[in-house]
C-alpha positions in Angstrom: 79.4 151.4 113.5 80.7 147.7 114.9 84.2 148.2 114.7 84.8 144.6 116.4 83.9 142.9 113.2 86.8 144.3 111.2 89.1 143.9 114.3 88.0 140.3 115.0 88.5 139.2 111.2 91.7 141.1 110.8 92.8 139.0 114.1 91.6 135.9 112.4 93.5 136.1 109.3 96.9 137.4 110.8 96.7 134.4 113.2 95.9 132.3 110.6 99.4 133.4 108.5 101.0 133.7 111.3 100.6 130.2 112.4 101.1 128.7 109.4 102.8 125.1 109.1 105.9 125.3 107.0 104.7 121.8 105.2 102.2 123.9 103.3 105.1 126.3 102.2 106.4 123.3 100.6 103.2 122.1 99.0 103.3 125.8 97.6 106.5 125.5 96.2 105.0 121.8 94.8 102.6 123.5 93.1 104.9 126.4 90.9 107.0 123.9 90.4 104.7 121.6 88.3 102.8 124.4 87.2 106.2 125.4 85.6 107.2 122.2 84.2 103.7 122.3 82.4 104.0 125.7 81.0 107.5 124.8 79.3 105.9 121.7 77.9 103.8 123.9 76.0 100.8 122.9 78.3 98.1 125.0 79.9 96.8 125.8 83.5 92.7 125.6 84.0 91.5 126.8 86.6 88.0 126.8 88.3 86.4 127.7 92.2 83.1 128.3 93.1 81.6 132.0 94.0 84.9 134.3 95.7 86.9 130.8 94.3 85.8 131.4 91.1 86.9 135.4 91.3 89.9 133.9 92.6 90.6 131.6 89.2 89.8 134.1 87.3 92.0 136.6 88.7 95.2 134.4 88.6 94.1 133.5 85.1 95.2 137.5 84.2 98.4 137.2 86.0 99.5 134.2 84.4 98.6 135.3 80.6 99.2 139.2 81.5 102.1 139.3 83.9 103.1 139.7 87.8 106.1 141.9 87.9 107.9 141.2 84.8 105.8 143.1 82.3 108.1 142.1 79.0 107.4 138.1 79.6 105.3 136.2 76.8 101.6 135.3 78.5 101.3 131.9 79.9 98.7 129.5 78.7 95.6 129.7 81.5 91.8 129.1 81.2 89.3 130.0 83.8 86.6 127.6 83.5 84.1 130.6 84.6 82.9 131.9 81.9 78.8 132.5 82.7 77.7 131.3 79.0 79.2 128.1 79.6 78.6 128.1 83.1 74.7 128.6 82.9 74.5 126.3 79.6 76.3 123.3 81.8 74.5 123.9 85.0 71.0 124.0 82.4 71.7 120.7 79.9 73.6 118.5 82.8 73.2 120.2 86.2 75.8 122.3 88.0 77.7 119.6 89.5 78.6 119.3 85.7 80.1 122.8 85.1 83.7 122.0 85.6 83.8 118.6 84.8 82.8 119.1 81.2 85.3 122.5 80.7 88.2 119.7 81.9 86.7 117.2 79.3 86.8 119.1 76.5 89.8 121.5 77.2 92.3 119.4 79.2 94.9 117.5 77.4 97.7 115.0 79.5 100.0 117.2 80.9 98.0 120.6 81.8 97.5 121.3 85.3 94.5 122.2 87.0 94.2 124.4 89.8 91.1 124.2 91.6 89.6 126.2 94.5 87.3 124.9 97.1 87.5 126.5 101.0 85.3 123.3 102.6 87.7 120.7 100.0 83.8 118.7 99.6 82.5 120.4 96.5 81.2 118.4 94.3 81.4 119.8 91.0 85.4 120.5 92.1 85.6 117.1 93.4 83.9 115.8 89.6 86.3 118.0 87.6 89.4 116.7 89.8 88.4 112.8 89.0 88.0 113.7 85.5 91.5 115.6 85.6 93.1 112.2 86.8 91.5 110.3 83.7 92.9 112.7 81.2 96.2 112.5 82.8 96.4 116.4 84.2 98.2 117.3 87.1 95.7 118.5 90.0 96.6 121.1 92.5 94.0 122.1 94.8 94.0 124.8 97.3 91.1 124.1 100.3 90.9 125.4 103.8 92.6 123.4 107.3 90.7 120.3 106.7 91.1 119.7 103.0 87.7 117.4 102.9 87.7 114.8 100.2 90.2 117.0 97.9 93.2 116.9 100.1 93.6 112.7 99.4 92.6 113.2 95.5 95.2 116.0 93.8 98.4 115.7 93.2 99.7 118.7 95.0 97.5 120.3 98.5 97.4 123.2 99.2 95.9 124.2 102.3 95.7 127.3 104.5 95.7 127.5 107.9 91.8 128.4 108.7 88.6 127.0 107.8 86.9 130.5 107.9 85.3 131.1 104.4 86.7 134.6 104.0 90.3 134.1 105.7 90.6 131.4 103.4 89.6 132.9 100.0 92.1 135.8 101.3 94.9 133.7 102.1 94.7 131.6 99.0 94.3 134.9 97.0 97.4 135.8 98.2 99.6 132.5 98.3 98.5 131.9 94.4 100.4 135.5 93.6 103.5 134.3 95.4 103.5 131.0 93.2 102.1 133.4 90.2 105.4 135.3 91.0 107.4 132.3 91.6 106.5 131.2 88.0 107.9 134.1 86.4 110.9 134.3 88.0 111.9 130.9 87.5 110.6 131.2 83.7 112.1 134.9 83.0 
């Protein structure tokens, strides 16, 4: 058995937390607080990634309508835009650069927020559903690896995490998005 592999990425991602820049802290605290101002408007959260990303939105989604800690909280208004009926009817009528875009179309309203996943910050059907989050009026926060790519100069809120390995990433963001998930809730309780 190649124990290396686990030691190397358990290295990886602890360096990668441990050296993170205190500016994406505040980008963090960016995004709960919009996310909050949004949910007491009576607005929702949508919220789409690709593959792990997409595990990841959907994931959150539970926390925000189930709960984190407080378990006697009303649900919070959240859509995953990964549902596979829509996703493979999309990807089939208009091609999958589509899927997102379309769910923000027909499900965003001014004032919802949309959290988006994407580890590289260059995927297209992420970057498509941001641009079309701007022209609905929607906040945008977007959580990407180091770089950001094309996403980091088009959301209103970046969230980045210290790494551009695939896996670190998904981890960390998986993580960060429950302390803002748990943010939320305290703020709202």
């Amino acid at each position: 058995m190649n124990t290396e592999i686990i030691k190397k990425d358990y290295q990886l991602l602890t360096d990668a937390y441990a050296s993170t820049d205190p500016k994406m802290l505040e980008s963090y605290q960016e995004a709960a607080r919009i996310t909050e101002e949004a949910i007491v408007a009576g607005k929702k959260v949508l919220l789409c990634g690709n593959g792990g990303s997409a595990s990841t939105a959907s994931h959150i989604t539970n926390d925000f309508i189930s709960h984190m800690i407080n378990w006697e909280r009303e649900g919070y208004p959240a859509v995953a835009l990964t549902d596979p009926s829509v996703l493979t009817a999309i990807s089939n009528d208009y091609g999958y650069e589509k899927v997102f875009e379309r769910q923000v179309n027909a499900l965003g309203k001014q004032g919802d927020v949309l959290w988006a996943f994407s580890t590289s910050g260059n995927s297209k059907n992420i970057i498509l559903a941001v641009e079309e989050a701007k022209r609905k009026g929607l906040k945008t926060v977007i959580f990407t690896g180091k770089g950001g790519g094309k996403l980091k100069d088009m959301c209103d809120v970046w969230c980045p995490v210290n790494t551009e390995d695939l896996i670190a990433a998904e981890a960390m963001h998986l993580y960060i998005i429950h302390s803002i998930a748990k943010v939320v809730e305290a703020d709202l309780a």
